[in-house]
N, C-alpha and C positions, 0 to 999 in steps of 0.2 A: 778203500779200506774194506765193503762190504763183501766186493767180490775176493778179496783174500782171503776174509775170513771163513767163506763159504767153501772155498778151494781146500783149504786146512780143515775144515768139518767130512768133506766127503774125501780126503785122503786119511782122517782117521778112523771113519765108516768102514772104509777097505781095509782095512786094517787090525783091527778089532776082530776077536773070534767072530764067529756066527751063530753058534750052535749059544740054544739060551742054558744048554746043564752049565756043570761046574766047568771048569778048568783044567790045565796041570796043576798050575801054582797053587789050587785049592789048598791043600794040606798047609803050605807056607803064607799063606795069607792067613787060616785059619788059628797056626800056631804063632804068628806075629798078636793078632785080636787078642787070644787068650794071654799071653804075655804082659801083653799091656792092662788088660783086668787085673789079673796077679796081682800086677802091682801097687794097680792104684788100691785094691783091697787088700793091701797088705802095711798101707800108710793108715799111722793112728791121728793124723793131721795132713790137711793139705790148704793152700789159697793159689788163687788167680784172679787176673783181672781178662776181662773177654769184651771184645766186638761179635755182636748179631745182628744178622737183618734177615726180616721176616717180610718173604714177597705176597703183596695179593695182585689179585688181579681181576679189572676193573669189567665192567657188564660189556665194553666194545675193546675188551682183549688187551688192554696194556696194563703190563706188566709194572708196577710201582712195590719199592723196599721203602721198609721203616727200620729203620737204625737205629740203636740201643747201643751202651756201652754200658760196663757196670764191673764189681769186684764177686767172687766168693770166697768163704771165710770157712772149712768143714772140718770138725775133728769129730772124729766116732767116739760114740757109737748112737749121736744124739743131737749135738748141736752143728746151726749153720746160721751163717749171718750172709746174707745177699744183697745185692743193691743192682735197680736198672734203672738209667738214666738217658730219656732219648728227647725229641725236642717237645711232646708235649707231656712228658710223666717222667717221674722222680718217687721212685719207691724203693724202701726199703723194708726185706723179708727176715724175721727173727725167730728163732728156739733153740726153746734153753733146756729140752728135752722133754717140756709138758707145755708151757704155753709157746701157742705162733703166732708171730705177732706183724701185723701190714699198715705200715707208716707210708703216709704219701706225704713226702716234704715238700710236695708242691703246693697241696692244699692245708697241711699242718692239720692232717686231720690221723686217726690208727684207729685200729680194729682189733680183737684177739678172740683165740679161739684154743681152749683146751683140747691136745690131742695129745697124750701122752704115749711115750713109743720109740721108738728107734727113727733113724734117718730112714731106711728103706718103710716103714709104714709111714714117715711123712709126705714119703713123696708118693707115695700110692694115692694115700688121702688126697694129696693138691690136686693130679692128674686126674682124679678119676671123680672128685666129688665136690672141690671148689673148683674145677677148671683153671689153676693160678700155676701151672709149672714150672718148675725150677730149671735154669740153663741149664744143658747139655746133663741135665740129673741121671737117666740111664746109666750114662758111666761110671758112674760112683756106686750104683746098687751092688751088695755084697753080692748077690749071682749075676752081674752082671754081664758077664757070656754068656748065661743061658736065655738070659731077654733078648741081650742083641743077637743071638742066631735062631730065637723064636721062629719061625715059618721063612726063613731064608732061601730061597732057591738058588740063586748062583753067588759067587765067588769068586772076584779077581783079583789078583798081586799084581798093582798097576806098576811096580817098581818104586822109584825113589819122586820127591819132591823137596823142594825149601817152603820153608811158612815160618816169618819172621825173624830169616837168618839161620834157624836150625834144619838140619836135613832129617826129611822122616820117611818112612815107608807111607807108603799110598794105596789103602787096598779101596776094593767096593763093593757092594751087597746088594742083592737082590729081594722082596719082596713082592706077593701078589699086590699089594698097598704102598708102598712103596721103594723108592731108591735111597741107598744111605752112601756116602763116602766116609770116610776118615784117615786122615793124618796120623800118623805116631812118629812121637819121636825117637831118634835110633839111637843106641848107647845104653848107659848101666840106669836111666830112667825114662823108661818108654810110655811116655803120657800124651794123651792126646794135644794136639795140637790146631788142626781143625777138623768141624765136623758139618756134617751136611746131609740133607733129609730133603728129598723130592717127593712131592704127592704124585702119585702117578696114576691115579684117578681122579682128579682133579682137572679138570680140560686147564690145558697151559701149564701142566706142573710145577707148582709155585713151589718155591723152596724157602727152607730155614737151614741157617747157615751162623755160624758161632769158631772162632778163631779165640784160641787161649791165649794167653802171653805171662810173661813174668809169675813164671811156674815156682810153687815155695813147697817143702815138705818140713815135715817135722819143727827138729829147732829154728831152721831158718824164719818158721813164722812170729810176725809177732804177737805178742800174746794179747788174746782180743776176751772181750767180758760178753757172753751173750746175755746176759742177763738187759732184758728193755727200758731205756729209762724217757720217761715220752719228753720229747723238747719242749721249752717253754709255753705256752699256750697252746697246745695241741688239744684238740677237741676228742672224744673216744664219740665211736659212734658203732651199731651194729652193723657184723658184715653184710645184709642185703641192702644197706644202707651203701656201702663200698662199691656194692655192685652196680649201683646206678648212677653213681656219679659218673661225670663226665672226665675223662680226660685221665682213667685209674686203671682203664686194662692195655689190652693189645691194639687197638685203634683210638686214633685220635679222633677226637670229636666232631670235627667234619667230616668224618670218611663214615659213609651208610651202609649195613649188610642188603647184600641182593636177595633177592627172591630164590635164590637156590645155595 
């Protein structure tokens, strides 16, 4: 098996431009991207449910995924209801356009936090100041072309792919930081489909990776209350309180940060 797969890596080495500028297809890969932005800011509601796995990689080089499944719930210009569920953590992310609210229904414990704002300042605020990011959130930002072609250097229109049954275009993007692929889907709603993020300064470039499914827009969804109601004995505690429990962020509680 090994030796094939290696035979099929260095036949698509040869293969593959060379040169690290853009492309031909650049313009067609770029106008596909922007297309698919269009659209999705151009829906005043959307839901999905998605699989992620987020690779680390351990001090003697192997490669281990933690897997997550979960739904999102988003209508502009304000509220989102989230949920990830993987085998040691069960959390659910809520706003109602002023409070956010982080229920772990594993430990029936929430937390909240007044941020009043738009979806695009909430997910600035998670990313950049709790550390708690929302799945494949980028693509939902109102300028969400302009972040993802941020410091971009190359550009390829890999042609077509299937994910999930559906046929999408397949482009991929370059960064000095890192590598992104994405999936769209092709037809009168070109919404992502899967997405993927390579650390490329990272020795071993671990990747995060998120596949959407059972895509809804508008009426199709059903109609959801963001407003919080805590479940029965749920305890409220502070979020630096949140932050130290075990088993409530991105690693499970056996797994230790290295030294770098």
């Amino acid at each position: 098996m090994f030796p094939t797969v290696l035979a099929l890596a260095l036949l698509l080495t040869a293969l593959m431009p060379k040169s690290p500028g853009a492309v031909a297809d650049e313009p067609q890969a770029r106008h596909l991207l922007k297309a698919m932005t269009d659209y999705l800011g151009a829906q005043d509601a959307m839901s999905f449910d998605y699989d992620a796995t987020l690779e680390v990689v351990t001090t003697d080089r192997q490669k281990l995924e933690l897997a997550a499944s979960g739904m999102v719930s988003l209508v502009r210009p304000d509220k989102i209801r989230a949920t990830r569920s993987g085998g040691f953590v069960d959390i659910e992310t809520v706003f109602d356009g002023r409070t956010l609210t982080f229920l772990g229904k594993n430990k029936n414990v929430y937390t909240q936090l007044e941020l009043p704002g738009s979806f695009d300042h909430l997910v600035n605020e998670l990313q950049n100041k709790y550390d708690r990011p929302l799945p494949a959130a980028d693509l939902f930002l109102t300028n969400a072309y302009d972040e993802l072609m941020a410091d971009v250097t190359d550009v390829k229109d890999l042609g077509s792919g299937v994910i999930g049954g559906i046929e999408c275009d397949y482009l991929a993007f370059r960064t000095k930081e890192v590598d992104w692929q994405i999936w769209i889907a092709q037809g009168t709603s070109p919404h992502p489909c899967r997405y993927v993020i390579t650390s490329t300064r990272i020795a071993d470039g671990p990747q995060y990776s998120i596949q959407l499914r059972n895509w809804k827009t508008g009426g199709e969804i059903a109609t959801r209350d963001f407003a919080f109601k805590p479940p029965a004995g749920a305890r409220r505690i502070d979020f630096d309180e949140l932050k130290t429990m075990k088993d409530m962020g991105e690693l499970p509680s056996n797994f230790t940060m290295g030294g770098k």
